[in-house]
BAMARMI-841530 format. One record per residue: residue in one letter; x, y, z of N, C-alpha, C in turn. Coordinates in steps of 0.1 Angstrom, whole numbers, plus 5000, padded with zeros to 4 digits. Layout:
! BAMARMI-841530
AXYZXYZXYZ;...
! end
This chain:
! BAMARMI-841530
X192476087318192575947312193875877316;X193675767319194975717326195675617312;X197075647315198175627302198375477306;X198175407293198275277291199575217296;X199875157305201375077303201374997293;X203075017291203974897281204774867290;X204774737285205874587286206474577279;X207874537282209074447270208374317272;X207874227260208074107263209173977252;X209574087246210173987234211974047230;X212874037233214174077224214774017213;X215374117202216374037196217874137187;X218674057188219674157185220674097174;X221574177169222574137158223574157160;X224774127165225774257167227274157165;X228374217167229474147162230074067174;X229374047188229573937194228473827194;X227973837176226873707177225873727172;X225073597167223973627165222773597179;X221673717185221373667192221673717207;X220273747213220773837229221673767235;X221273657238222173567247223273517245;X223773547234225373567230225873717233;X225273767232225773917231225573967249;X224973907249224173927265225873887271;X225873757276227273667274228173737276;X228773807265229873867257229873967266;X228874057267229274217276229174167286;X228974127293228874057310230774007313;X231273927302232473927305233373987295;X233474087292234074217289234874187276;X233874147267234674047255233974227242;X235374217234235074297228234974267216;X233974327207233674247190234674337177;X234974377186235774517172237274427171;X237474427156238474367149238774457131;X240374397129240474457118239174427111;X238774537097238074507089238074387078;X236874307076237374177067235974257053;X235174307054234074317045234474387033;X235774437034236274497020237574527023;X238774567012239774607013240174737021;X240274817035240574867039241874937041;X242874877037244774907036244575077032;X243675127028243775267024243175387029;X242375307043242475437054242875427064;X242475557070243275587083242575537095;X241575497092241275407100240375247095;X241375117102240775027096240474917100;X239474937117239074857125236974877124;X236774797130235474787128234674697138;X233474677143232774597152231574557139;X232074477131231374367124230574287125;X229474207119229274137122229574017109;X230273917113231073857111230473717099;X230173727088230073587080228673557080;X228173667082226673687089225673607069;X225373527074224273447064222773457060;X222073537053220373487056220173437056;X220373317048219373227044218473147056;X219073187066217773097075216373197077;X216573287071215573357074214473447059;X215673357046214673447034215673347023;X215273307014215673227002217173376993;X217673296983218673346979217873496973;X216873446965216773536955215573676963;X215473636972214773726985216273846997;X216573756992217673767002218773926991;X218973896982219274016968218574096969;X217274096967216374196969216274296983;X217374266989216974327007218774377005;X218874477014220474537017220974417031;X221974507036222774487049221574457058;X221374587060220774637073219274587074;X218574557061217674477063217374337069;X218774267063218674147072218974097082;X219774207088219974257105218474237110;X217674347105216574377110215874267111;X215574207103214674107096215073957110;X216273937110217073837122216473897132;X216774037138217074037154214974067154;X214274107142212374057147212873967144;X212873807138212573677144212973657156;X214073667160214173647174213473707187;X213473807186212273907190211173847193;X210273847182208973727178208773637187;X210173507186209673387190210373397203;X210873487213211473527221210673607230;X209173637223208373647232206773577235;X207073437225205573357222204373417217;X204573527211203673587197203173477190;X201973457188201773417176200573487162;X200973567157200173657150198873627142;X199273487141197873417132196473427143;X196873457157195773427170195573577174;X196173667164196173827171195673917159;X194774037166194574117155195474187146;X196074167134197274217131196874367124;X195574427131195474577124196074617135;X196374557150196074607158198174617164;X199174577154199974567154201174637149;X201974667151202774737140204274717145;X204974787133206374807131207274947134;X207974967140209075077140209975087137;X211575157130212575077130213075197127;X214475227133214775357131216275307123;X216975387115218275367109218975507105;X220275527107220575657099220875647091;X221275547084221975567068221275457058;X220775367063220075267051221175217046;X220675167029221275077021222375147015;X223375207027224475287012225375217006;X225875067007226274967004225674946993;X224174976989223474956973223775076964;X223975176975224075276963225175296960;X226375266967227575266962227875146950;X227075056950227574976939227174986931;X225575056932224975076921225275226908;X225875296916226575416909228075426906;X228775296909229875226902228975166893;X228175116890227275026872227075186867;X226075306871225575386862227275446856;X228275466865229475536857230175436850;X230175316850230775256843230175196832;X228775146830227875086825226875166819;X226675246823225675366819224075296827;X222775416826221875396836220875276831;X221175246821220175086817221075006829;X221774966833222174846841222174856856;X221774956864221475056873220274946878;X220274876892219374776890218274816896;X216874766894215674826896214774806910;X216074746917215774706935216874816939;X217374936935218174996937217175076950;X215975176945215475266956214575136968;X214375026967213874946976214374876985;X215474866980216974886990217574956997;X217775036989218575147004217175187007;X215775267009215575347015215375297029;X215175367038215475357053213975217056;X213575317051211775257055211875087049;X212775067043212474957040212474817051;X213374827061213374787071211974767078;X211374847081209874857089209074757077;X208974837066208074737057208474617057;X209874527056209874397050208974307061;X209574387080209274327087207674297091;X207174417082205374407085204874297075;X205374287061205574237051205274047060;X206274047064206573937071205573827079;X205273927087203973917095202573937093;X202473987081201374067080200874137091;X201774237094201074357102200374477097;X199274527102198474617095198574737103;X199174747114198874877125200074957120;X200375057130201775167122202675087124;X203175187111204175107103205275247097;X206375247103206675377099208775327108;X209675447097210975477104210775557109;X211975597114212475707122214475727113;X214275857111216175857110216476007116;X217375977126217676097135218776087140;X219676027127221076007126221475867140;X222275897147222775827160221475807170;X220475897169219375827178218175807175;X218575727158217575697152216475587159;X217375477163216975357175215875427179;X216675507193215375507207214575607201;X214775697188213775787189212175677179;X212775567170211375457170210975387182;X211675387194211375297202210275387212;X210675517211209875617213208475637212;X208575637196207375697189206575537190;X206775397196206275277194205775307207;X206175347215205875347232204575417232;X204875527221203675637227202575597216;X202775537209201475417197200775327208;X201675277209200375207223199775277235;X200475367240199975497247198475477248;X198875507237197475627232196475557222;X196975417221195575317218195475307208;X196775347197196475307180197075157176;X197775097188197874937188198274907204;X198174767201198574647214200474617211;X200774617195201874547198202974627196;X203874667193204874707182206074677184;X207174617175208474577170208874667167;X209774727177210574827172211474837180;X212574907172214274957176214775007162;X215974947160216974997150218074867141;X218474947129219674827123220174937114;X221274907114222574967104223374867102;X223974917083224874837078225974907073;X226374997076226875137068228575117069;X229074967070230574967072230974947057;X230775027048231175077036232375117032;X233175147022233975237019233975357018;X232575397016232175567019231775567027;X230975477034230875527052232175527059;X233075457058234475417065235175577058;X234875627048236175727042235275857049;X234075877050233075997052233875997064;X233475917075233775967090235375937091;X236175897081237875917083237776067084;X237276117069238076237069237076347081;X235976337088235576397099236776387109;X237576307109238476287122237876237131;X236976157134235976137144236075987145;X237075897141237175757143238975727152;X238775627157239475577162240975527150;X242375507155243175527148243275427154;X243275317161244175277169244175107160;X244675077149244474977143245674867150;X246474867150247074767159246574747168;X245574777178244874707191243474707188;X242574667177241474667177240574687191;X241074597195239774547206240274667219;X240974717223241574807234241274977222;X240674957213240375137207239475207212;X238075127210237275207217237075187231;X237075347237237675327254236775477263;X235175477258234675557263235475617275;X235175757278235375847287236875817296;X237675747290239175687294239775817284;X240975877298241775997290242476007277;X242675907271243275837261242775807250;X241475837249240275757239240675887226;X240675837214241175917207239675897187;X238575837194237575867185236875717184;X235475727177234775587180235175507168;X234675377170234775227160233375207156;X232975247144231875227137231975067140;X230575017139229974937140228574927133;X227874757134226774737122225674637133;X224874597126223874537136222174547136;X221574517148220074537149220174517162;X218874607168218374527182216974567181;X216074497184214574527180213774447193;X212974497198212574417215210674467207;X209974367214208274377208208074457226;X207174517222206674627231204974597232;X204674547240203074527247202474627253;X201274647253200074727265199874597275;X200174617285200474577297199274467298;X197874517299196874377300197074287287;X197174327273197074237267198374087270;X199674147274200774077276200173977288;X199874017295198973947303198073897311;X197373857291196073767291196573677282;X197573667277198673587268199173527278;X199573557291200673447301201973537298;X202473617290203673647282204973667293;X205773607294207073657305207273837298;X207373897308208074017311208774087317;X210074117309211074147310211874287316;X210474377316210274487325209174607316;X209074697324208574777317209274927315;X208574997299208875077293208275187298;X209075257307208775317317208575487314;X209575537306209675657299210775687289;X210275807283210875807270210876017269;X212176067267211976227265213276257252;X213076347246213776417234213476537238;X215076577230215176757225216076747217;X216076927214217576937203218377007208;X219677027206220577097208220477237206;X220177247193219777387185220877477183;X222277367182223977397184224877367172;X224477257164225877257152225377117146;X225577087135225377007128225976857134;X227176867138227776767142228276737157;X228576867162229176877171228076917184;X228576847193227176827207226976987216;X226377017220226377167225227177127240;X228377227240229477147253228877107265;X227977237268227777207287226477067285;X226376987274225176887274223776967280;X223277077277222177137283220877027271;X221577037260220076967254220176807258;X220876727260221176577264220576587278;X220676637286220276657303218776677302;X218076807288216876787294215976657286;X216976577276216176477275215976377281;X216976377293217076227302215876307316;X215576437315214876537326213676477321;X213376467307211976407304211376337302;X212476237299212376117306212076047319;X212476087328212476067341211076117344;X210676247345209176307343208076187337;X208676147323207576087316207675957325;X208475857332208475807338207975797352;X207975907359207575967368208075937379;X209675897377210275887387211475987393;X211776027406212876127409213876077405;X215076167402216476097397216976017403;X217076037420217275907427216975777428;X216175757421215575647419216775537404;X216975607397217575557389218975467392;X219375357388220275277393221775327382;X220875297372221875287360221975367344;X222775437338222575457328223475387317;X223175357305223275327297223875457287;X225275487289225375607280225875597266;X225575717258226275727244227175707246;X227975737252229775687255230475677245;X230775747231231175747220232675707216;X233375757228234475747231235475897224;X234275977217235176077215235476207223;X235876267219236676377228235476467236;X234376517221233476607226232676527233;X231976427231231076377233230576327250;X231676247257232376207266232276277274;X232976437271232876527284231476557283;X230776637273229476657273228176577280;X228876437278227376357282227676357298;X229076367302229276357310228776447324;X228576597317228276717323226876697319;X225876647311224876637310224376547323;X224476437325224276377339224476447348;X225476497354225376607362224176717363;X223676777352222876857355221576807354;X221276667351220076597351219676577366;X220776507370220376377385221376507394;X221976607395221876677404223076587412;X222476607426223576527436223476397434;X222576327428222676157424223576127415;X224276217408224976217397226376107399;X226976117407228076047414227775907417;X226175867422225375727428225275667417;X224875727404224275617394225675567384;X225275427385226375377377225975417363;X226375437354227075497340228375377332;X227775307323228475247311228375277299;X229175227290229075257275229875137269;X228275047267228974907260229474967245;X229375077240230275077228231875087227;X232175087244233375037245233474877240;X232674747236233674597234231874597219;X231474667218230174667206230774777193;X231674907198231675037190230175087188;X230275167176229175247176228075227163;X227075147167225975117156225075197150;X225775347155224575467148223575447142;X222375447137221375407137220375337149;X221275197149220975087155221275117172;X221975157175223275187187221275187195;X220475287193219575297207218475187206;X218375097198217874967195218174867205;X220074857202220574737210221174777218;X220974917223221774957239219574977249;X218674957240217874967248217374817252;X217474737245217774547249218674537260;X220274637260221274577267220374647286;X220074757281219374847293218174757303;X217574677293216574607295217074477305;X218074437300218674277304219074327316;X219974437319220474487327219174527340;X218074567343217274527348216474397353;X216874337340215574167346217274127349;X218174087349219274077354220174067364;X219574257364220374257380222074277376;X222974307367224074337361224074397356;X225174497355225274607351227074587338;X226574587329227974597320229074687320;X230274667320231374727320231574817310;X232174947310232674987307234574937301;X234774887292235774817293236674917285;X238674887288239374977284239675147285;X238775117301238975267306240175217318;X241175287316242375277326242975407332;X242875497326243775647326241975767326;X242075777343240775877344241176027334;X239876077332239776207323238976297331;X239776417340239276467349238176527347;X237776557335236576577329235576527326;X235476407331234976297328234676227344;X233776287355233876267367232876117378;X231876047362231175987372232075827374;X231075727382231575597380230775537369;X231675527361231875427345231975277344;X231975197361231475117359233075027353;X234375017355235274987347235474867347;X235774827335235974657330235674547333;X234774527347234174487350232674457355;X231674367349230574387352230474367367;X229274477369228974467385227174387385;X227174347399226074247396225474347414;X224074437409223374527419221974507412;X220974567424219374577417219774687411;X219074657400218874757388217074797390;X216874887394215274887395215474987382;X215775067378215875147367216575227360;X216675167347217875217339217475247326;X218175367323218275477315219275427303;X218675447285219375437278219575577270;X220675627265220975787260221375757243;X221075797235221775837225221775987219;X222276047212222676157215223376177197;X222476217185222876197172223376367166;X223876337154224176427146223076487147;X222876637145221876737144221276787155;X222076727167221276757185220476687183;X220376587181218876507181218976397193;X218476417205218676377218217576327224;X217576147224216476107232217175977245;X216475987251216375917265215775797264;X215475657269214675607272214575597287;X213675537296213975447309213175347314;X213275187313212975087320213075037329;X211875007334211874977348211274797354;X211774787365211974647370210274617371;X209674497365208074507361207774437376;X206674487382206374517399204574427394;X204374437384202774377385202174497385;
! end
């Protein structure tokens, strides 16, 4: 049986250079970074107190006040970067079967901004004042539902949470839904809101964030010998995903196609990545397979690029044992160098940035790498965007628990 293609034909993103691809698009192209001290709460009391925000950020254009309460952070990330998405790709759902439709949305942590406030009321207040949008709030899933909610979509409808590669692993599981003919459409990627005071204090005391609060914007500095831990970050990136004929018999512009998609696990440590990257390499291996293209073929990756110590060298040595002697040819960035790190969201809107980066033809900088880390051997692509064919490029994320998936998009040929 011959495997259905998908098409990108729709993007939309959230992120702290903006609302909107083409701001954010913009912004990485000239090496503009969104990380700044923290303004969303009093931070003077940790040890680390920078962040990649998104900045003053409003719903109401997209849901009334008292709609708007009822939803967390991360929801109305979500909820923003599908409309843009949506009308970004000339959908119109009232003219489409919407059994035949669905939602994905991957997140690692949800509404923990609701449950932190809400269990300041139960210890202070006791559990009558404990509010009753408390579990419809934070849970993860709530994201996929508001957005099906929205549209009235009836096809799957489901999260994904697999910590840091929660994203690509819904972008994944949306790929292989139309595969295999259980829909035509699906909206899917990722959103996190998790710049909290217990998300900010949890990964302080991991030691796994960046210190560098006098230079916000020069902290996070993937695979640069100097890089001393990542800049949480918040956001959405969500792209609609097509079966190839139906996109067009619509006319729909397309932005390339969704070429392949591979996962594994580490089967190594809770937190920490297994060193020589053996489980990261064979997800980008099956990827490429599921793609069905040789490594040489690949232009570009799109890497986790965390900026931390383990991570960095690992992904680093993972490429190497993927692409072999290509390893050195393919350019390699990590916009979470001027974005930081949207865990959840991070394989959502690095698989948009992976995408642009194809219909484009540019390839994003690696910015704030100055001081090589001999451990750290490929081209990173430094501070400057480079402008080459991109026929195909690879996005990585790489989460807590080994949870390791690949995407790769490719330049749409007809």
């Amino acid at each position: 049986m011959q495997v259905r293609r998908v098409v990108i034909t729709g993007l939309g993103t959230v992120t702290s250079l903006g609302l909107g691809t083409a701001v954010m698009w913009d912004g990485l192209c000239q090496g503009r970074s969104g990380i700044t001290s923290i303004t969303l709460f009093d931070a003077s009391g940790f040890e680390s107190r920078i962040a990649s925000e998104v900045k003053n950020f409003d719903p109401s254009p997209w849901m009334d006040v008292r709609e708007a309460r009822r939803m967390e952070r991360f929801c109305w990330f979500a909820i923003a970067s599908a409309d843009e998405a949506v009308k970004d790709s000339g959908l119109d759902f009232t003219k489409e079967d919407r059994t035949r439709a669905g939602v994905l949305i991957g997140s690692g942590i949800g509404g923990l901004g609701e449950m932190e406030t809400q269990h300041g009321k139960l210890l202070d207040r006791g559990p009558d004042r404990v509010s009753p949008f408390l579990i419809p709030k934070l849970m993860i899933n709530a994201a996929p539902g508001q957005i099906s909610i929205r549209y009235g979509l009836q096809g799957p409808n489901s999260a994904v949470a697999t910590a840091c590669s929660s994203g690509t692993h819904a972008l994944g599981e949306a790929l292989r839904a139309i595969q295999c003919g259980e829909a035509e459409i699906m909206l899917a990627g990722g959103s996190e809101g998790a710049i909290t005071p217990l998300g900010l204090a949890g990964f302080c005391t991991m030691k796994a964030l960046s210190t560098r609060n006098d230079s916000p914007t020069q902290a996070s500095r993937p695979f640069d010998n100097d890089r001393d831990g990542f800049v949480m970050g918040e956001g959405a990136g969500i792209a609609v995903l097509e079966e190839l004929e139906h996109a067009r018999k619509r006319g729909a512009r397309i932005y390339g196609e969704f070429a392949g998609f591979g996962r594994s696990g580490d089967g190594f440590h809770i937190t920490q990545p297994e060193p020589e990257g053996k489980g990261a390499a064979l997800a980008m291996t099956k990827a490429l397979a599921d793609a069905e293209i040789a490594p040489d073929k690949l232009t570009y990756i799109n890497a986790h690029g965390t900026s931390t110590q383990l991570n960095d060298v690992m992904e680093s040595r993972a490429v190497r044992l993927a692409f072999g002697p290509h390893a050195g040819k393919v350019a390699v960035s990590s916009t979470k160098s001027m974005l930081g790190h949207l865990l959840g969201a991070a394989g959502g809107v690095e698989f948009v940035i992976s995408t642009l980066a194809v219909y484009h033809n540019i390839i994003p900088p690696t910015i704030n790498y100055t001081t090589p880390d001999p451990a750290c051997d490929l081209d990173y692509v430094p501070n400057t965007a480079r402008e080459m064919t991109v026929n195909y490029a690879m996005s990585n994320t790489l989460g807590f628990g080994g949870h390791n998936a690949s995407v790769v998009v490719g330049k749409f040929t007809g």
